[in-house]
C-alpha positions in Angstrom: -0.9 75.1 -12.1 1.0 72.7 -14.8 1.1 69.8 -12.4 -2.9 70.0 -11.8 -3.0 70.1 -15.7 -0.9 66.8 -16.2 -2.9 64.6 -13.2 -6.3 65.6 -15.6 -4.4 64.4 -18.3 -3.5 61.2 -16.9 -6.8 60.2 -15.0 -8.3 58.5 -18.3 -5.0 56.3 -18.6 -5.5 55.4 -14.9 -9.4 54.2 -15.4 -8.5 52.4 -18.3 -6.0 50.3 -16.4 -8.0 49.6 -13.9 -10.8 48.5 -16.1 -8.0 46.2 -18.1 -7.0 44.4 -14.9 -10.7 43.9 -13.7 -11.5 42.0 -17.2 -8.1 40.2 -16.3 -8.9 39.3 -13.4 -12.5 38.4 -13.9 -11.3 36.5 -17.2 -9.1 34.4 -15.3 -11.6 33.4 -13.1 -14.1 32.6 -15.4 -11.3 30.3 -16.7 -10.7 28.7 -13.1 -14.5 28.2 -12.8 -15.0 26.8 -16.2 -11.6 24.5 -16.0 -13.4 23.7 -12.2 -16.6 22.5 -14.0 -14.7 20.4 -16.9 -12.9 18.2 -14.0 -13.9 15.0 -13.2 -16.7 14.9 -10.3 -14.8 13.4 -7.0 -16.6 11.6 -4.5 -14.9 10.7 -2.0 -15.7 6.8 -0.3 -15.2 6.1 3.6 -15.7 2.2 4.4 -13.9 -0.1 6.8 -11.6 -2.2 4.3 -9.7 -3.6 7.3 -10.9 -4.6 10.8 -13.4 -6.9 11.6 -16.1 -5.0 8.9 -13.9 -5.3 6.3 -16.1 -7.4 4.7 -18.8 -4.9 4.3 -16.8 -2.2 3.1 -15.6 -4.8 0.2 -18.9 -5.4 -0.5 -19.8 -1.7 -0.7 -17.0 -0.5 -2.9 -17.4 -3.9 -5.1 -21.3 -2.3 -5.8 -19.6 1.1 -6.4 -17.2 -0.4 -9.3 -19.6 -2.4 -10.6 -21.9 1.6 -11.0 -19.0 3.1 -12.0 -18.8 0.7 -14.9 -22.1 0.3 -15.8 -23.4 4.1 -15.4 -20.0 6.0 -16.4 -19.6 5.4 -19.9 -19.7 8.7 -20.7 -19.5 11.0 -17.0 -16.2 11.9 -15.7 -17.1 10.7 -12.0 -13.7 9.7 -10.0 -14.3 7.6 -6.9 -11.9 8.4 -4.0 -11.5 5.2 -1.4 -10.3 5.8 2.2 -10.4 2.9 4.5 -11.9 4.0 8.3 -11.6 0.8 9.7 -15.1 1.3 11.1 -13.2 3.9 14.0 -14.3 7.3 14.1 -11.5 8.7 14.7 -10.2 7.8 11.4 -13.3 8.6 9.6 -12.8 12.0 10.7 -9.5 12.4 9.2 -10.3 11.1 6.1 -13.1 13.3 5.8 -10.7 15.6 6.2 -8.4 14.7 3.7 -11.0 13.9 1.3 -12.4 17.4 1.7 -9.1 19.4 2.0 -6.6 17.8 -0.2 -8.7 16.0 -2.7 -11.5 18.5 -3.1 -14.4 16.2 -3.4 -17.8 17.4 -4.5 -19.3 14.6 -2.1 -19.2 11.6 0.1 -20.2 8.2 0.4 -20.2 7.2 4.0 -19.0 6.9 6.6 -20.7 3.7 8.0 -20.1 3.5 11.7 -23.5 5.1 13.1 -21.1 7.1 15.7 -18.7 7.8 12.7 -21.9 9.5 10.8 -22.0 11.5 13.9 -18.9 12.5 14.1 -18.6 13.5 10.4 -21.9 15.6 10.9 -20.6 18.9 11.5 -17.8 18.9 9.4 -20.2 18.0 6.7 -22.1 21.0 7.5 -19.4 23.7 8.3 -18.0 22.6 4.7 -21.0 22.1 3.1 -20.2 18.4 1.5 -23.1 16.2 1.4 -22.0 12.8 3.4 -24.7 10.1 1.9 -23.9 7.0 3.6 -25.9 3.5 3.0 -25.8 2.6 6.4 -26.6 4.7 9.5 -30.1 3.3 10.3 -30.0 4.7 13.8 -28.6 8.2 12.6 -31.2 11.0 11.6 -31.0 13.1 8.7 -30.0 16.5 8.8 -27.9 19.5 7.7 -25.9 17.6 5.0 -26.1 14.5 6.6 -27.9 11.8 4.6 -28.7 8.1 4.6 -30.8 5.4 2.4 -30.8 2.4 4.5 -34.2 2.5 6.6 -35.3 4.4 9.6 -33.8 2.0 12.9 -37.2 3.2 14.5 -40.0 2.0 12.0 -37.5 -1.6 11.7 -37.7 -2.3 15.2 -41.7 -2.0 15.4 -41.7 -4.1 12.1 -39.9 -6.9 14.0 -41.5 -6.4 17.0 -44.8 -6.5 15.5 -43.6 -10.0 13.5 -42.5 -11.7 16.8 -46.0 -10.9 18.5 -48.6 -10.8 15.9 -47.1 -13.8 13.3 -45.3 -15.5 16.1 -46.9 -14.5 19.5 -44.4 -14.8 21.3 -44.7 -13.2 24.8 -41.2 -12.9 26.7 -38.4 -11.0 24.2 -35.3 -10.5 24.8 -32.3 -7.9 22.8 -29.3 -8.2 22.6 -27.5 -4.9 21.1 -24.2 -2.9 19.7 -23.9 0.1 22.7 -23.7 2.5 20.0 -26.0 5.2 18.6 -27.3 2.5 15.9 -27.8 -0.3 18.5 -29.8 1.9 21.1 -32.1 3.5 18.5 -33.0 -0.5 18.2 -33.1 -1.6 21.7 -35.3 1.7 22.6 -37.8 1.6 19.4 -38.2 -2.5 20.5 -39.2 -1.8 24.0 -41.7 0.7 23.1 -43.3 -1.4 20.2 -43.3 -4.2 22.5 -45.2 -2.1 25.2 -48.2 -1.1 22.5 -48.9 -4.8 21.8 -48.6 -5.3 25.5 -45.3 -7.6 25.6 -42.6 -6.7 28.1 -39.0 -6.8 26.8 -37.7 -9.5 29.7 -33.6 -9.0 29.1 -32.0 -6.2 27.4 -27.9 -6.7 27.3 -25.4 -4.0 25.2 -22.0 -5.4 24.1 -19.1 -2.9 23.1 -17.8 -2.9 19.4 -15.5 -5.5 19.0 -16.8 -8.2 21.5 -16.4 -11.5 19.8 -17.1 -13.6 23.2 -20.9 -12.7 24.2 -21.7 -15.3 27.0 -21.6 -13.0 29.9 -24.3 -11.2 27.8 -26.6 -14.4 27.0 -26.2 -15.7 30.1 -28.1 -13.4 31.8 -30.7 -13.3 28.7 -31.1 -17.2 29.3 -32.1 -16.9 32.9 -34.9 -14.9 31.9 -36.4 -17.3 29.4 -37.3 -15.6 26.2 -39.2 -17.1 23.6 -37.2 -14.7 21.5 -34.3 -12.6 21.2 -33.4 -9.5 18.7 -29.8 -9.6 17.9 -28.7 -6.0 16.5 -25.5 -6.5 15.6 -23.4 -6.9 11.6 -23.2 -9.7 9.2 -21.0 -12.5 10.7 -20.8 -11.3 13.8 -24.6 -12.3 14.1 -23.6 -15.8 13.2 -20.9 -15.9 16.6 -23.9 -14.4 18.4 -26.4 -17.7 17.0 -23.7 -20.5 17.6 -22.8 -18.7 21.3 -26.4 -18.8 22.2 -27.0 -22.0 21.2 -24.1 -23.5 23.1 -25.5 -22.1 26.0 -29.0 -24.0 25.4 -31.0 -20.9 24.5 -33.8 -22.0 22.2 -35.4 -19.0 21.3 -36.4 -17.7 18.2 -33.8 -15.4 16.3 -34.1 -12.4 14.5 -32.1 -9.8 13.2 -32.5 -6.0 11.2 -30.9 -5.1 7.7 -27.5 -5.1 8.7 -27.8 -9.3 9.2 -27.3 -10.5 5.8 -23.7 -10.7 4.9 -21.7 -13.3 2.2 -19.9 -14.7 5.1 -22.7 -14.9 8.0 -23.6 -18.5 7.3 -19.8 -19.0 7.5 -19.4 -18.1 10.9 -22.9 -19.5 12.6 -23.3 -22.7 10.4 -26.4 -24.5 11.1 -27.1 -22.4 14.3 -28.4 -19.8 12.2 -30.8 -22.0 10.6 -34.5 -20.4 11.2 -33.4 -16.8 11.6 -35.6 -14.5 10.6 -34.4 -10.9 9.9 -35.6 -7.8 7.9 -34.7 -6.6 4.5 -35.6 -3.7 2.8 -35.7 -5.3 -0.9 -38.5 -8.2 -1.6 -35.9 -10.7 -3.3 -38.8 -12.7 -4.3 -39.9 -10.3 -7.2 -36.6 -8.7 -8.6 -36.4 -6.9 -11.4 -34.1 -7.9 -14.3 -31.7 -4.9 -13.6 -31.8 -6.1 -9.9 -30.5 -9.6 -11.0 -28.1 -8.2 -13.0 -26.8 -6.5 -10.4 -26.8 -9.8 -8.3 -25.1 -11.3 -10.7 -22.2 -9.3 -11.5 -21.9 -9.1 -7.7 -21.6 -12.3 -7.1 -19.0 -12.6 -10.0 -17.0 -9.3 -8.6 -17.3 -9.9 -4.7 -18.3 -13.5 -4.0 -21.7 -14.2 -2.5 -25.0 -12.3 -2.7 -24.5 -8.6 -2.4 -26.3 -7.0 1.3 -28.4 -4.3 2.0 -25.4 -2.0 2.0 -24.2 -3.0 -1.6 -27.1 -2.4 -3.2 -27.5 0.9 -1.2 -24.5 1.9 -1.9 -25.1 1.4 -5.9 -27.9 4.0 -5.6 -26.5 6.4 -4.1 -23.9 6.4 -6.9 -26.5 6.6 -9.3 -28.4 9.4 -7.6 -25.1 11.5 -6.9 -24.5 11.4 -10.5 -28.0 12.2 -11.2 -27.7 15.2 -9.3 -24.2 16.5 -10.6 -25.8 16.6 -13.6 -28.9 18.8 -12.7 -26.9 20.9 -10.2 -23.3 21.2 -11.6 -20.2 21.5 -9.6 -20.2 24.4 -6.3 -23.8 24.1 -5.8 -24.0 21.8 -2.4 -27.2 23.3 -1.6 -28.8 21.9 -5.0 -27.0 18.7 -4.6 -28.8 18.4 -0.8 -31.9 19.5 -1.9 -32.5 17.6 -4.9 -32.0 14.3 -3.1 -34.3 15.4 -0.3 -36.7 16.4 -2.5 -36.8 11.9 -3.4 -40.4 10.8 -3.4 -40.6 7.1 -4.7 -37.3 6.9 -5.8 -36.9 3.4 -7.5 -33.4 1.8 -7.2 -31.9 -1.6 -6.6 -32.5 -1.2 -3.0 -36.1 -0.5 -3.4 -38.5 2.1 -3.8 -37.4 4.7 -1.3 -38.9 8.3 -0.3 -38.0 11.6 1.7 -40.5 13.8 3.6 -39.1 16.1 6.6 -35.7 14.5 6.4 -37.4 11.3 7.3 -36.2 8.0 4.9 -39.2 5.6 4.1 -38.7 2.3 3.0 -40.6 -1.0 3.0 -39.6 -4.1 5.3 -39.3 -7.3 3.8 -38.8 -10.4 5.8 -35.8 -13.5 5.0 -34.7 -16.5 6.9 -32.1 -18.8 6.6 -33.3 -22.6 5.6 -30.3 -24.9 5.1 -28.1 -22.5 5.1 -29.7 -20.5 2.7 -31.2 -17.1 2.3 -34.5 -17.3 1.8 -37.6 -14.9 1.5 -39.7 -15.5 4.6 -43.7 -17.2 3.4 -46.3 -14.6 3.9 
């Protein structure tokens, strides 16, 4: 019976341990969480810094320094660049990377609408909020997010301008075959029907193309009075001179992702009348929007595009949100930028209602080789 006796004995000594290593154990990882919470906030950055968008993915990570310095005095926020090159492919991996070596908290971008869409389920499986400022043809959803405008509602704004303002009667598009250009091209044809104008020539081009005369040869045969170009920055400006050459004299226009510091470069004076949609009215900014012109201009050469001033939103929005949601709480951080209704930044007054963006269009042209608002 002695050996009954001593386990009785010892039984206390056992609990006592066990209770010891569970305060241990718990105390440590109180530690790790608190040590967790007192690192810097990483958000990771995927932009195109090579490639023929290179330029756009300068312009968005000059906007993202020029946050950083203005809006981090005090916030240990650590911006994590990887360069895509506009291919999914390699937005994938450096979601990837970003997600699984760095540890972001979040991510800005990718840009490539069939990049967003690639990212999409990795974003959700990992629950990391991807906020790009592009992706005008991508929907919202799971923690996908965007803040440029609804490809959709742009098309019948333009659509409407050519008819109404313009009435013109035989359109014409010319669009990227991607999931950003066919949003366009198929929101166009169906405003166009609903004002009773039939969309005469609609030609796709593959990413890449830099030679688009097969393309606007066959637009020219049918004889539009105008023709939607859906394609980025200066490669709107090859489309312009291309077209020209060719003899087409229809009117141009162009969506958000037209303005660029080096589109006037690359179509000269064959851009001149161009009219294109904007999401910011440049003709009433504020004084922190011309500030942020400003030290654009001085950081990245040129007037900063849709995307740059996106892009310093969602910087400022992300940090809003780390700071109301903390660290591990991805569901907050989604939520609490969903939950947006007339969110004022640099890029305008923007809302969110059943994972739906709304924004105003704004119209510009280009007058002697200028950007200009367009007279109401």
């Amino acid at each position: 019976m002695e050996p009954q006796a001593e386990s009785k004995t010892n039984k206390p000594r056992v609990t006592l341990w066990v209770i010891v290593l569970v305060l241990i154990v718990a105390g440590g990882f109180a530690l790790f969480k608190q040590e967790r919470e007192d690192e810097a906030i990483k958000i990771g950055v995927i932009i195109p810094l090579t490639g023929s968008l290179a330029k756009v993915g300068e312009d968005v990570r000059a906007a993202l320094q020029i946050a950083e310095a203005l809006l981090d005095s005090q916030d240990a926020i650590e911006l994590i660049f990887e360069d895509d090159a506009f291919l999914p492919e390699k937005s994938v991996s450096a979601f990837q990377k970003l997600t699984s070596v760095d540890g972001v908290d979040a991510v800005i971008g990718p840009l490539n609408g069939s990049a967003i869409e690639a990212v999409r389920p990795l974003a959700l499986e990992k629950k990391i909020v991807a906020f790009t400022p592009w992706g005008a043809g991508n929907r919202i959803g799971g923690y996908t997010i965007k803040n440029s405008v609804e490809a959709d509602e742009e098309a019948h704004a333009i659509a409407e301008l050519a008819t109404s303002q313009f009435q013109l009667k035989r359109l014409a598009i010319l669009y990227l075959k991607n999931e950003w250009g066919l949003t366009h091209a198929r929101a166009f044809e169906t405003a166009l029907k609903t004002e009773n104008v039939e969309l005469i020539a609609s030609e796709p081009f593959d990413f890449g193309t830099t030679d688009y005369r097969t393309q606007l040869t066959k637009i020219k045969a049918a004889r539009p009075d105008g023709l939607f170009i859906v394609n980025n920055g200066a490669a709107v400006g090859i489309v312009a001179k291309q077209a020209r050459q060719l003899g087409i004299a229809a009117q141009l226009f162009g969506q958000y992702a037209t303005e660029s510091s080096d589109l006037i470069a690359s179509g000269g004076m064959d851009l001149e009348g161009l009219i294109y949609s904007f999401p910011i009215d440049e003709s009433n900014l504020s004084d922190t929007q011309k500030q942020f012109v400003a030290d654009f201009e001085a950081k990245a050469g040129g007037k900063p595009q849709v995307a740059a001033y996106n892009a310093y939103d969602i910087y400022a929005i992300l940090r809003s949100v780390f700071k109301k949601c903390g660290r591990n709480n991805s569901l907050c951080v989604r939520d609490y930028i969903l939950g947006l209704k007339e969110y004022v930044g640099l890029g305008g007054i923007i809302s969110f209602a059943e994972q739906k963006l709304h924004r105003e269009f704004h119209f510009k042209t280009i007058r002697e080789g200028q950007f200009m608002p367009l007279a109401e």
